[in-house]
C-alpha positions as CSV (number, residue, x, y, z in Angstrom):
1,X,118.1,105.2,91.6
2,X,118.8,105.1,87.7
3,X,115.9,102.9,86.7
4,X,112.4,102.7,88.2
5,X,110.2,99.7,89.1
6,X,106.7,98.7,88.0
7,X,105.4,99.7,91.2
8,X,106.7,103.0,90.3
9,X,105.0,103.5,87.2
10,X,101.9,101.7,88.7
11,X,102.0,104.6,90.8
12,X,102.3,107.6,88.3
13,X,99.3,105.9,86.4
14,X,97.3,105.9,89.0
15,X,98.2,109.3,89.8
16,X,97.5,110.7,86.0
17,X,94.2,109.1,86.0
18,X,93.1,110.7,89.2
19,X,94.2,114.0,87.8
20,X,92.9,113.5,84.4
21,X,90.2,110.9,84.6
22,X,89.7,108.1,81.6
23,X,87.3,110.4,79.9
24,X,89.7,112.3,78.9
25,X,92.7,110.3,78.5
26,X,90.3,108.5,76.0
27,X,89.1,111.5,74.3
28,X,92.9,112.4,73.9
29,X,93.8,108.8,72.4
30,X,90.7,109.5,70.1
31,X,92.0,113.2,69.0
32,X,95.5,110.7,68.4
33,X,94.5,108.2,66.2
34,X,92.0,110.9,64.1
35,X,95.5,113.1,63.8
36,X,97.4,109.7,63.0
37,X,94.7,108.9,60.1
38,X,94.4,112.3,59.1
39,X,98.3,112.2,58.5
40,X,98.7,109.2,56.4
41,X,95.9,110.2,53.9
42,X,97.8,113.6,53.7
43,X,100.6,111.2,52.5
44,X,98.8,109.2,50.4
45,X,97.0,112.3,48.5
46,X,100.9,113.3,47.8
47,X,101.7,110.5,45.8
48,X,98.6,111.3,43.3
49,X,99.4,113.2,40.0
50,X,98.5,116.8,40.0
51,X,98.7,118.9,37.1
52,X,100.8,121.0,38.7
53,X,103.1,118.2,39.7
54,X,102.6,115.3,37.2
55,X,104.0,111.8,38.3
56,X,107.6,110.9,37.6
57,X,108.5,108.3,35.6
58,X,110.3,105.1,36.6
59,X,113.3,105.1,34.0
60,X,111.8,101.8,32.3
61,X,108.8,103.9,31.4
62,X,111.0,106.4,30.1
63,X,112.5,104.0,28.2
64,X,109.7,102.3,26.7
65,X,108.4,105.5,25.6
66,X,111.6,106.9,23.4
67,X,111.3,103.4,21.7
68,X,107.6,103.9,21.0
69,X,108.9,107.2,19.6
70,X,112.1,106.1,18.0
71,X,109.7,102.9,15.8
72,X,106.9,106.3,15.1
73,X,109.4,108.3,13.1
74,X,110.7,105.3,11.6
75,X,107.8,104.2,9.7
Protein backbone atom coordinates (compact mmCIF):
# COMPACT_ATOMS: atom_id res chain seq x y z
CA UNK A 1 0.00 0.00 0.00
CA UNK A 2 3.09 2.41 0.73
CA UNK A 3 4.35 2.58 -2.83
CA UNK A 4 2.38 2.66 -6.09
CA UNK A 5 2.94 0.90 -9.42
CA UNK A 6 3.43 2.17 -12.97
CA UNK A 7 0.05 1.07 -13.82
CA UNK A 8 -0.97 3.44 -11.18
CA UNK A 9 0.48 6.42 -12.38
CA UNK A 10 -0.43 5.28 -15.98
CA UNK A 11 -3.71 5.71 -14.65
CA UNK A 12 -3.61 9.21 -12.99
CA UNK A 13 -2.05 10.43 -16.40
CA UNK A 14 -4.47 9.42 -18.20
CA UNK A 15 -6.94 10.75 -15.96
CA UNK A 16 -5.22 14.45 -15.89
CA UNK A 17 -5.14 14.54 -19.52
CA UNK A 18 -8.85 13.79 -19.86
CA UNK A 19 -9.45 16.50 -17.37
CA UNK A 20 -7.06 18.95 -18.71
CA UNK A 21 -6.40 18.00 -22.30
CA UNK A 22 -2.65 18.44 -23.84
CA UNK A 23 -3.48 21.85 -24.97
CA UNK A 24 -3.25 22.97 -21.91
CA UNK A 25 -0.86 21.02 -20.14
CA UNK A 26 1.41 22.32 -23.05
CA UNK A 27 0.47 25.84 -22.70
CA UNK A 28 1.29 25.36 -18.85
CA UNK A 29 4.83 23.74 -19.59
CA UNK A 30 5.24 26.85 -22.10
CA UNK A 31 4.19 29.53 -19.18
CA UNK A 32 7.07 27.12 -17.21
CA UNK A 33 9.99 27.33 -19.16
CA UNK A 34 9.13 31.33 -20.09
CA UNK A 35 9.05 31.80 -15.98
CA UNK A 36 12.21 29.54 -15.77
CA UNK A 37 14.09 31.89 -18.50
CA UNK A 38 12.62 34.89 -17.17
CA UNK A 39 14.27 33.88 -13.75
CA UNK A 40 17.75 33.22 -14.70
CA UNK A 41 18.14 36.52 -16.62
CA UNK A 42 16.70 38.23 -13.42
CA UNK A 43 19.86 36.59 -11.98
CA UNK A 44 22.16 37.29 -14.35
CA UNK A 45 21.13 41.20 -14.54
CA UNK A 46 22.08 40.96 -10.61
CA UNK A 47 25.54 40.27 -11.15
CA UNK A 48 26.00 43.51 -13.42
CA UNK A 49 27.41 46.76 -11.82
CA UNK A 50 25.03 49.37 -11.02
CA UNK A 51 25.86 52.65 -9.83
CA UNK A 52 24.01 52.19 -7.01
CA UNK A 53 25.63 48.87 -6.25
CA UNK A 54 29.12 48.91 -7.90
CA UNK A 55 30.89 45.38 -8.28
CA UNK A 56 32.99 44.10 -5.41
CA UNK A 57 36.33 43.46 -5.74
CA UNK A 58 38.09 40.11 -5.58
CA UNK A 59 40.80 40.81 -2.83
CA UNK A 60 43.65 40.37 -5.60
CA UNK A 61 42.17 43.31 -7.34
CA UNK A 62 42.22 45.13 -4.21
CA UNK A 63 45.50 44.36 -3.85
CA UNK A 64 46.92 45.19 -7.09
CA UNK A 65 45.37 48.50 -6.75
CA UNK A 66 46.98 49.74 -3.30
CA UNK A 67 50.30 48.75 -5.05
CA UNK A 68 49.45 50.85 -8.09
CA UNK A 69 48.84 53.50 -5.43
CA UNK A 70 51.60 52.76 -3.03
CA UNK A 71 54.53 53.02 -6.53
CA UNK A 72 52.13 56.62 -7.50
CA UNK A 73 53.05 58.48 -4.33
CA UNK A 74 56.35 57.13 -4.47
CA UNK A 75 57.58 58.63 -7.49
Amino acid sequence: MGSFSIWHWLVVLAIVLLLFGTGRISTLMGDLAKGVKAFKKGLAEDDEPTPDHPKALSAEEVAAGAKKKDEAHNH
